[in-house]
C-alpha positions in Angstrom: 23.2 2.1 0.3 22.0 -0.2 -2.1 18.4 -1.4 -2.1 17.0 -5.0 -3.3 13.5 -4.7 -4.4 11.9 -8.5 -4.7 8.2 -9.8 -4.7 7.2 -10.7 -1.0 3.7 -12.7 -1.2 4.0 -13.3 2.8 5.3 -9.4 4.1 4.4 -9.4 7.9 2.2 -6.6 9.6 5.2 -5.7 11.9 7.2 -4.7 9.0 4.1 -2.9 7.1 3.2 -1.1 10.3 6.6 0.0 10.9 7.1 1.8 7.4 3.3 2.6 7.6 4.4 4.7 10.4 7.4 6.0 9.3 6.3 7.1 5.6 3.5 9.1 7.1 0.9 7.1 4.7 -2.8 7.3 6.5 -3.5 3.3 7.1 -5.8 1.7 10.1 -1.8 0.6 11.6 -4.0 0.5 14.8 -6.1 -2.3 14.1 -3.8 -5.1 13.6 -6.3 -8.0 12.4 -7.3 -4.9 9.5 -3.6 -5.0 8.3 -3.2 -8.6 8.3 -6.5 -8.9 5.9 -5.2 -6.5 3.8 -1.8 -8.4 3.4 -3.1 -11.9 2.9 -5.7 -10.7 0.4 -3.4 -8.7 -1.5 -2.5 -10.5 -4.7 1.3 -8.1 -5.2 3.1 -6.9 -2.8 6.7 -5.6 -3.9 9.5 -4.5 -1.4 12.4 -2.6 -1.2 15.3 -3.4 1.2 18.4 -1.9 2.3 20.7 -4.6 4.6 17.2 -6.5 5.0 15.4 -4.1 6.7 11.8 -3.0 5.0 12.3 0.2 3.8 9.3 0.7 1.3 6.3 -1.6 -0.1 3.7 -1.2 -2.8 0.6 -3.7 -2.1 -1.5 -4.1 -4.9 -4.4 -6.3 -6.3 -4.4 -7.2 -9.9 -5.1 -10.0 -13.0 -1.9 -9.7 -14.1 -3.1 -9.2 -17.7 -5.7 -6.6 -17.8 -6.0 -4.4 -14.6 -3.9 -3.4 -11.2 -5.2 -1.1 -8.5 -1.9 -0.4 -6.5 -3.6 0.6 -3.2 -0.3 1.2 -0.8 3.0 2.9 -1.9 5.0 3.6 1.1 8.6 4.7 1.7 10.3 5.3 5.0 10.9 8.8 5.4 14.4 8.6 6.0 14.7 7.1 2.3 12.7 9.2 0.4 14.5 11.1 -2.5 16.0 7.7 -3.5 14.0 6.7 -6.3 12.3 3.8 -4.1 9.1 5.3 -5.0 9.4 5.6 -8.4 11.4 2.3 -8.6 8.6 0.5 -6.5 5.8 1.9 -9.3 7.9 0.8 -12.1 8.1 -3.0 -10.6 4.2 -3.3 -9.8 3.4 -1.9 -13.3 6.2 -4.9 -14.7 5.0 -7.9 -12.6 1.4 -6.9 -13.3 1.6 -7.4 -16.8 3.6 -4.4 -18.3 2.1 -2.6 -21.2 -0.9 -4.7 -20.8 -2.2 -4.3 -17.7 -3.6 -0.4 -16.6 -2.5 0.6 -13.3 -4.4 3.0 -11.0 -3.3 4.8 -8.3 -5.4 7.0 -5.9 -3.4 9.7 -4.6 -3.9 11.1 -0.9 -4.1 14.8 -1.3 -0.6 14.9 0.6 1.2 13.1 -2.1 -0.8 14.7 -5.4 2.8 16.7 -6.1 5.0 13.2 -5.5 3.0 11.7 -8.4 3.3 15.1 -11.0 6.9 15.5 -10.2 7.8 11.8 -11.2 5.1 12.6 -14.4 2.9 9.8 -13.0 -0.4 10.2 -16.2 -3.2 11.7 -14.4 -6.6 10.4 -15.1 -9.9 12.8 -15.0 -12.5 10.0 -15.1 -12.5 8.3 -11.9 -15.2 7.7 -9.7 -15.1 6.1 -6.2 -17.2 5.4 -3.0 -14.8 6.1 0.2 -14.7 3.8 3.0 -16.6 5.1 6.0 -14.1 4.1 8.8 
């Protein structure tokens, strides 16, 4: 199967709920007007597609020269073990500005040994406040 990753500035919610759902990633899929914020004020949002259907995203906000927080990295669980991950990571970190640009990634404690097994650097000095709903 081949897959065709691209840059998608307008991704729908219907296709970012469906893999939501299907990649097991813990987003508020239930509150539709939620997603669709999220989409329209995310600034990078890379795809990956097999015969045109969604199969993975990453959705990210960034500068493009200096910083990129990639907030969503989803794959459909019947394509995981393809690289789409990986692959997706790799394009964010390119079309935010390469070497120059520092990309974080917050791991849910369910994907902690995705990240070490693709050697994904881990960082000891971040602080956060977590959302309350």
């Amino acid at each position: 199967m081949i897959t065709i990753y691209a840059r998608e500035d307008n991704l729908g919610a219907d296709e970012y709920i469906d893999v939501a759902n299907k990649s097991g990633i813990n987003r508020p899929v239930g509150d539709r007007d939620r997603i669709e914020r999220m989409l329209a004020h995310a600034n990078l949002i890379l795809t990956a597609r097999q015969d045109g259907r969604l199969v993975g995203f990453a959705r990210s906000l960034t500068d493009f020269c200096f910083c990129c927080y990639l907030s969503d990295l989803a794959v459909d669980r019947a394509c995981q073990g393809q690289g789409i991950g990986r692959r997706l990571i790799e394009e964010t970190r390119t079309a935010a500005g390469g070497a120059l640009t520092t990309t974080l990634l917050l791991s849910a404690p369910g994907a902690v040994t995705y990240y070490e097994g693709i050697k994904m650097p881990k960082a000891d000095n971040c602080y956060l406040y977590r959302r309350e709903r």
